[in-house]
C-alpha positions in Angstrom: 49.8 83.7 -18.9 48.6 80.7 -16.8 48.2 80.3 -13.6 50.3 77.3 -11.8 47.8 75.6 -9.3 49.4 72.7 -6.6 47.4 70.4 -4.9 48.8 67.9 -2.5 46.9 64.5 -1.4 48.5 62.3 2.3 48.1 59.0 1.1 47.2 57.3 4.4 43.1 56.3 4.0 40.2 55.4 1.1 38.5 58.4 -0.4 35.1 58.9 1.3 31.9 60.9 -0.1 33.3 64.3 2.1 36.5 64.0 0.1 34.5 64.0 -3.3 32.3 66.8 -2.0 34.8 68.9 -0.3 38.1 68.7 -2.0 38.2 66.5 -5.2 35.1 67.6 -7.2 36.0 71.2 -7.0 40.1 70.4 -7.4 39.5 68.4 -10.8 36.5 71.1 -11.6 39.3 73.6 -11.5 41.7 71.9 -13.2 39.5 71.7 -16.6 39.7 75.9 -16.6 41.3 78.0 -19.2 44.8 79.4 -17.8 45.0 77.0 -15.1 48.4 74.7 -15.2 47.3 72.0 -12.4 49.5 70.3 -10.8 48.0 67.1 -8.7 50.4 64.5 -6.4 50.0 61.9 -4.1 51.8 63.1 -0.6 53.2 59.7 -0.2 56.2 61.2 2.1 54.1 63.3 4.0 51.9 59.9 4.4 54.8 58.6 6.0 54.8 61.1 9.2 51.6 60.2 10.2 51.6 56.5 9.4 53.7 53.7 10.0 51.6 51.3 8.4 53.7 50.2 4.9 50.8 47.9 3.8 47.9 50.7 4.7 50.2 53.5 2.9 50.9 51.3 -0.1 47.1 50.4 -0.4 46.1 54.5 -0.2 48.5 55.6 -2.6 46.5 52.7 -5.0 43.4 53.9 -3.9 43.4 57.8 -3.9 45.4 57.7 -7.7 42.1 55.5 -9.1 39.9 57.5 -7.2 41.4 60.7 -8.6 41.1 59.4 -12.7 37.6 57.5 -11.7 35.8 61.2 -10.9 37.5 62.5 -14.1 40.5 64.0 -13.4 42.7 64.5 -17.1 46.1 63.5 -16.6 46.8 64.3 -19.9 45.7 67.8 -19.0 47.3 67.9 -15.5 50.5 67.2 -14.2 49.7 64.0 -12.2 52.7 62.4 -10.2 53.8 60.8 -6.8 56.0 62.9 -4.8 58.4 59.8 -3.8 59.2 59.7 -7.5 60.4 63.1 -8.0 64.0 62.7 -5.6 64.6 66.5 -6.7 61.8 67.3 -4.0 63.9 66.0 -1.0 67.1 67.7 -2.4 65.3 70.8 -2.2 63.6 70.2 0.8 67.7 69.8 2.2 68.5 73.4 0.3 65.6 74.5 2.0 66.2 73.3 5.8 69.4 74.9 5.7 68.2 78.4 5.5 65.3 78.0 7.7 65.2 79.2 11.7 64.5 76.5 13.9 62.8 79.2 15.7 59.7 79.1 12.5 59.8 75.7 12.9 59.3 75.8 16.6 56.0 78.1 15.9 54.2 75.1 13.3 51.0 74.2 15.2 51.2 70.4 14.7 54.5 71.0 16.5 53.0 73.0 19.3 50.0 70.9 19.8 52.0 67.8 20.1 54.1 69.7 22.4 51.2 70.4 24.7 49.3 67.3 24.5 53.0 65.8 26.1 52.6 68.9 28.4 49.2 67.9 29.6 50.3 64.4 30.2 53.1 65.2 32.1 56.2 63.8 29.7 58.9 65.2 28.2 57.4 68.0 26.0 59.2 65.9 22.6 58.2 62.6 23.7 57.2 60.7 19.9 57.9 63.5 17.7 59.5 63.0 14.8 61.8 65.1 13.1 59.4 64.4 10.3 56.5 65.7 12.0 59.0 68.8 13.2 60.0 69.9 9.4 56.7 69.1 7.9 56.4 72.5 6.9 60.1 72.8 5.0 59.2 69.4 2.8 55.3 71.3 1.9 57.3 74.8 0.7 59.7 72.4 -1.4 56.7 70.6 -2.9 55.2 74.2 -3.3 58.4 76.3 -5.0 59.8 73.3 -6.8 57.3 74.1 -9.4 57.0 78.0 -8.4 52.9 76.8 -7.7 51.0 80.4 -7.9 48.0 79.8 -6.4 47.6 76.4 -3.4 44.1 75.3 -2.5 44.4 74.3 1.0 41.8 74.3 4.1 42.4 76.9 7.0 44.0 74.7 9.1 47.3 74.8 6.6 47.5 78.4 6.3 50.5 78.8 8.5 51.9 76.5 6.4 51.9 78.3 3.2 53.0 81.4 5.1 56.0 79.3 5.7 56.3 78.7 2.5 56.4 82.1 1.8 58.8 83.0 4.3 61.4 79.9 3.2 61.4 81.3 -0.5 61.8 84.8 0.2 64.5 83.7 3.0 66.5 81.7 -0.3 66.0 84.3 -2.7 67.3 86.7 -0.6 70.5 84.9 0.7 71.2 83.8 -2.9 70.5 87.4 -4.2 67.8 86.2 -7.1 64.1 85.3 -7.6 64.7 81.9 -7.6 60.9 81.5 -6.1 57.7 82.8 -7.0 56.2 83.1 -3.5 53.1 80.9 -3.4 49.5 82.4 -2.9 47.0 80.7 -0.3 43.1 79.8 -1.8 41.0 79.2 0.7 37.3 77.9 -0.7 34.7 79.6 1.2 32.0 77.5 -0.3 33.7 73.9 -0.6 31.2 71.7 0.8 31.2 70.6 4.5 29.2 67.2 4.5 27.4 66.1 7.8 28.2 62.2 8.5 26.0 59.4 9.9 25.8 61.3 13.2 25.2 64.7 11.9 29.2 65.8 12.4 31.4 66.6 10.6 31.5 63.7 7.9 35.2 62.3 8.9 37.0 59.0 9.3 38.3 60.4 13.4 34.7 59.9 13.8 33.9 57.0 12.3 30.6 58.5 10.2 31.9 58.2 6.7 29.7 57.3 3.8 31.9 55.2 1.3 32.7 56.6 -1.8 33.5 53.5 -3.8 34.7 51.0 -1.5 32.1 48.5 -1.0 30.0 49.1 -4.2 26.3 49.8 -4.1 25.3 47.8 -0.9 27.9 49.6 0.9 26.5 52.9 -0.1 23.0 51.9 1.0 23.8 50.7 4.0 25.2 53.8 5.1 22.8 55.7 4.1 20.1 53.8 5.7 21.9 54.7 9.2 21.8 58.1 9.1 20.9 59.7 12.5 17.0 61.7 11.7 14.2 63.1 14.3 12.0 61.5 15.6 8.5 62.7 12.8 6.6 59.8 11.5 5.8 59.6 7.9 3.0 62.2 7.2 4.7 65.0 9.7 5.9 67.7 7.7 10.2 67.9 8.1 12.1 70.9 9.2 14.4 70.2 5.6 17.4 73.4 7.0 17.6 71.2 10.0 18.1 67.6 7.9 21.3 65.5 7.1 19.9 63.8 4.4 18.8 67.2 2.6 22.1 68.8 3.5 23.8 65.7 1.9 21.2 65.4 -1.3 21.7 69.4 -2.1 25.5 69.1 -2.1 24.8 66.7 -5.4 22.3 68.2 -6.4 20.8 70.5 -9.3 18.7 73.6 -7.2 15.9 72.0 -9.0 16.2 69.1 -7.4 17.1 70.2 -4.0 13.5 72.5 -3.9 11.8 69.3 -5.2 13.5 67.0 -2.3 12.5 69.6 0.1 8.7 69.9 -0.8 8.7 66.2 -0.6 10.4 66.1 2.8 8.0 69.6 3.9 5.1 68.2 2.9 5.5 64.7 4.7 8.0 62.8 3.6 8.9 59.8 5.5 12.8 59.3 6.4 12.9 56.1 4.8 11.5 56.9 1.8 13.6 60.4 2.3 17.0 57.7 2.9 15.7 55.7 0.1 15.5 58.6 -2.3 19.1 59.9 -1.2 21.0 57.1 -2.1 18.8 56.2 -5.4 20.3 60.3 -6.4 23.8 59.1 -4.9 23.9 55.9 -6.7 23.0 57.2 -10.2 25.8 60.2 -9.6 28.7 57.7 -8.4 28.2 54.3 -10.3 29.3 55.2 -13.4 32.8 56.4 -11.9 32.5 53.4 -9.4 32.5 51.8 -12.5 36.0 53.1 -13.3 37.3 52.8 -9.9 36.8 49.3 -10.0 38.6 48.5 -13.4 41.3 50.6 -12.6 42.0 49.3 -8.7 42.1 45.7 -11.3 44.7 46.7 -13.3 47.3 48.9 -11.6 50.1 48.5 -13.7 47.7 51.3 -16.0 47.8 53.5 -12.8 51.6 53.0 -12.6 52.1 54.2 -16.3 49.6 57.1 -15.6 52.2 58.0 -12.5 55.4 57.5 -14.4 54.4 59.2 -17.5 53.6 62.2 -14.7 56.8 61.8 -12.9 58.2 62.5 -16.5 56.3 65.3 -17.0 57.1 67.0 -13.6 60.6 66.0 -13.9 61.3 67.5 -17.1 61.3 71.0 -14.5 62.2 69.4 -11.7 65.8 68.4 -13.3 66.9 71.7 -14.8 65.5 74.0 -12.2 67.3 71.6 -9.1 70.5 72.2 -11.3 70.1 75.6 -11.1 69.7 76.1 -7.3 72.7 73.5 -7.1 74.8 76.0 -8.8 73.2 79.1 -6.5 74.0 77.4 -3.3 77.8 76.5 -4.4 77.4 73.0 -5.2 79.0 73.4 -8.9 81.2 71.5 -10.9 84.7 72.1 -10.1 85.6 73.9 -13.4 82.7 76.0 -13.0 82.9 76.7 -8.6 86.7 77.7 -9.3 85.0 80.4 -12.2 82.6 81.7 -9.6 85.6 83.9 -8.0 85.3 86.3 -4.8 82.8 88.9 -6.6 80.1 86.1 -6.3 81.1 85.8 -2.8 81.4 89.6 -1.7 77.4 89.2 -3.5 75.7 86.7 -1.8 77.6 87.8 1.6 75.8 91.3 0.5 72.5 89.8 0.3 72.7 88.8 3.9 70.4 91.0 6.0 66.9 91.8 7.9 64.2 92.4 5.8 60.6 92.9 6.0 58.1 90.3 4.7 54.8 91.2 4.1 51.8 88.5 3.3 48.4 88.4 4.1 46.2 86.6 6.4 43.7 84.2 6.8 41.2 87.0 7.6 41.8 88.8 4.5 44.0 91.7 6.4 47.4 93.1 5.2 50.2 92.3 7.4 54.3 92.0 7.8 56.9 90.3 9.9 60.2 92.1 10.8 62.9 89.1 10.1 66.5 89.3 11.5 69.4 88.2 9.3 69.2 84.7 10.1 65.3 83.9 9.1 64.2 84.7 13.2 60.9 86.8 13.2 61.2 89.5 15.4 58.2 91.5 14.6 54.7 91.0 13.8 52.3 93.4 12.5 48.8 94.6 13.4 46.2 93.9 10.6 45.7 96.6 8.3 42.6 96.4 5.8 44.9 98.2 3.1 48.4 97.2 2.1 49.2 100.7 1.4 49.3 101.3 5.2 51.3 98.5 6.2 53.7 99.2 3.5 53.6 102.9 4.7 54.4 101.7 8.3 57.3 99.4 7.2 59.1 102.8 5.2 58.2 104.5 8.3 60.5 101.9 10.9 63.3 102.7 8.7 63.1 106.1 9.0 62.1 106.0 12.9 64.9 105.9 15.4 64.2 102.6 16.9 64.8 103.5 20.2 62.0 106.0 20.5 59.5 103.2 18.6 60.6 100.3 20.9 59.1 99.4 24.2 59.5 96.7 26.6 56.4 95.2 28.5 55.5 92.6 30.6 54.6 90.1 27.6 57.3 91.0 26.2 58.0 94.5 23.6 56.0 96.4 21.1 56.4 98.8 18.5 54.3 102.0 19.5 54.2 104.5 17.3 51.8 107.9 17.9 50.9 105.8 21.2 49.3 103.2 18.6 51.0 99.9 19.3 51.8 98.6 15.3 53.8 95.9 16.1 54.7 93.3 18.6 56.8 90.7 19.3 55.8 87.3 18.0 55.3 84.3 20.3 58.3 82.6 20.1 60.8 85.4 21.8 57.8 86.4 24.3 59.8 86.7 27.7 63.2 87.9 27.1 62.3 91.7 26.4 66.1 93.2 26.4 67.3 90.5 24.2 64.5 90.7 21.3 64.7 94.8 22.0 68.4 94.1 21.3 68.1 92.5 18.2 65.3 94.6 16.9 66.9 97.5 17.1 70.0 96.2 15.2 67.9 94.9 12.3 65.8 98.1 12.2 69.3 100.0 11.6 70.4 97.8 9.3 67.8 98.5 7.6 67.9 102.3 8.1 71.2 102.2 6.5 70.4 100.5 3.0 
């Protein structure tokens, strides 16, 4: 059985040599695996919540799709597409918005942290957000489920994301009483490469320290090598190598070989010019021959577009059928077929309508669950657990537990105390109003008792 892997790319900027390093390499690496069904797409909606630039996304979305098939990537292996031309994705992302609690939404951190930067500056708390930047998260699960993605390579900073995800699809498969969704799994890669820029941080284009990719050919390439920040050692000093950009950046393209002959070299006296000098004659030989490719294709897009349409195809070819289905689940049926359906479809889906317990795990590796209410509102979250066994033994145990004995009120808010060990508490977004979460606990923990 293969294993359905998504990968997403915002199409607002040019690919730089931390993108290679620390996301495409090891996505189209991937990709070329036994059992793995990739799926790769240009974010060009997403692109359009942080940018309002139409020339600067149209030039991205050029760029990052040659970029992509320059460093190798198969699309006659993959499924390669633009999300704009799959209009199933926003359909869904619709189905999807309308079963999701505003109160998830309110807990997404680019939400909050755009909320607090207003805070800080004294204006209302909303001021420029976007209802774009607000549902973010419900148009990433509709990417995600559309083509029931398994496993989704992301970086920490979108884990709460994906847990969304998670939460959206169970939320829909529960109200509409089927699996409709698999419920996508998080991959976080621990050893994805972290390239230092020009100044030694983080290589990133917020800090202007990038080292081109392709853009600018060779000279460019050069040139930004030569500016890399070293110490102060003439030639002939021996060079602290663990402490060095420029070996940091040669071992991350690097054979181990190679990377304990650059470090002799750089140990035994090296000079930083010749050190520079050496990088980018390694850099150069790895990267011309897909610059190479980069440039013919950024000459001919019309290839690209047929690359992309032929994708679209591809993608659609599931897209279609499976949207069709959901249409019918949600009610929106032909009118031959909706006056078929009959009250014991409705007395069903009205059954499936309920709190629940969802249970996922975190970015830490620990076990936990969320206590949901009928409408999608979180009203418990879980301590950490190390086994999923325990968490799924405290879960049976809150159904079993009268909830008033379990249930406490505190200053922050409430908890679930159990053997005076506090195992759950109430998440952030109903801290404060103590007797009205305890209240509505307590009715989904009997609802649940009852089942």
């Amino acid at each position: 059985m293969n294993t359905r892997v998504l990968t997403g790319i915002t199409t607002t900027g040019t690919p730089h040599l931390g993108n290679y390093a620390g996301a495409i390499r090891p996505a189209v690496q991937a990709s070329t695996q036994p059992g793995v069904d990739a799926f790769f797409f240009l974010a060009d909606y997403h692109a359009l919540i942080k940018c309002d630039d139409p020339a600067r996304v149209a030039r991205s979305r050029l760029e990052i799709a040659a970029t992509w098939l320059a460093v190798g990537l198969d699309p006659e292996r993959v499924t390669f597409y633009r999300q704009s031309d799959i209009p199933e994705i926003p359909e869904l992302s619709w189905l999807l918005t309308c079963v999701t609690a505003k109160g998830l939404m309110n807990r997404a951190h680019a939400y909050k942290a755009s909320v607090d930067q207003n805070v800080a500056k004294n204006v209302d708390p909303d001021d420029g957000i976007t209802m774009g930047l607000f549902s973010y998260p419900i148009l990433m699960a509709a990417d995600i489920v559309m083509f029931n993605a398994n496993k989704v390579p992301v970086g920490r900073d979108q884990i709460q994301h994906l847990e969304m995800a998670r939460d959206i699809a169970q939320r829909f498969n529960h109200l509409y009483g089927r699996e409709y969704f698999s419920l996508p799994e998080v991959v976080i890669e621990e050893d994805v490469a972290t390239l230092p820029g020009l100044d030694g941080r983080k290589m990133s284009k917020s800090y202007n320290n990038t080292i081109p990719l392709f853009e600018g050919g060779k000279s460019a390439l050069r040139a930004s090598v030569m500016r890399i920040v070293t110490d102060s050692r003439e030639p002939g000093q021996p060079k602290d190598a663990e402490s060095s950009h420029l070996y940091t950046l040669y071992r991350a393209f690097a054979t181990s070989e190679q990377s304990t002959a650059f470090r002799q070299q750089l140990e035994a006296g090296m000079g930083w010019g010749d050190a520079k000098q050496a990088l980018f004659e390694h850099l150069e030989n790895l990267l011309a021959p897909m610059r190479e490719k980069y440039v013919d294709l950024m000459a001919n897009p019309g290839r690209i577009e047929d690359i992309l349409q032929a994708g679209a195809a591809k993608a659609r070819k599931l897209a279609v059928p499976f949207m069709q289905e959901l249409r019918e689940a949600v009610g929106l049926r032909t009118l031959g077929a909706a006056a078929t359906a009959g009250k014991s479809a409705q007395g069903k889906k009205e059954k499936s309508k309920g709190a629940r317990f969802v249970s996922f795990r975190d970015e830490d590796g620990g076990f936990r669950f969320r206590l949901l209410a009928a409408d999608g509102e979180e009203l418990l979250l879980s301590q950490r657990f190390a086994d999923p066994k325990e968490a799924g033994a405290l879960m049976r145990r809150l159904q079993s537990e009268p909830a008033d004995s379990v249930l406490q009120a505190h200053a922050q808010g409430y908890a679930v105390v159990i053997d005076g060990v506090t195992v759950a508490t109430a998440p952030e977004g109903v801290q404060g109003e103590p007797a009205a979460g305890i209240a509505r606990t307590r009715e989904a923990l009997l609802s649940l008792a009852q089942e």
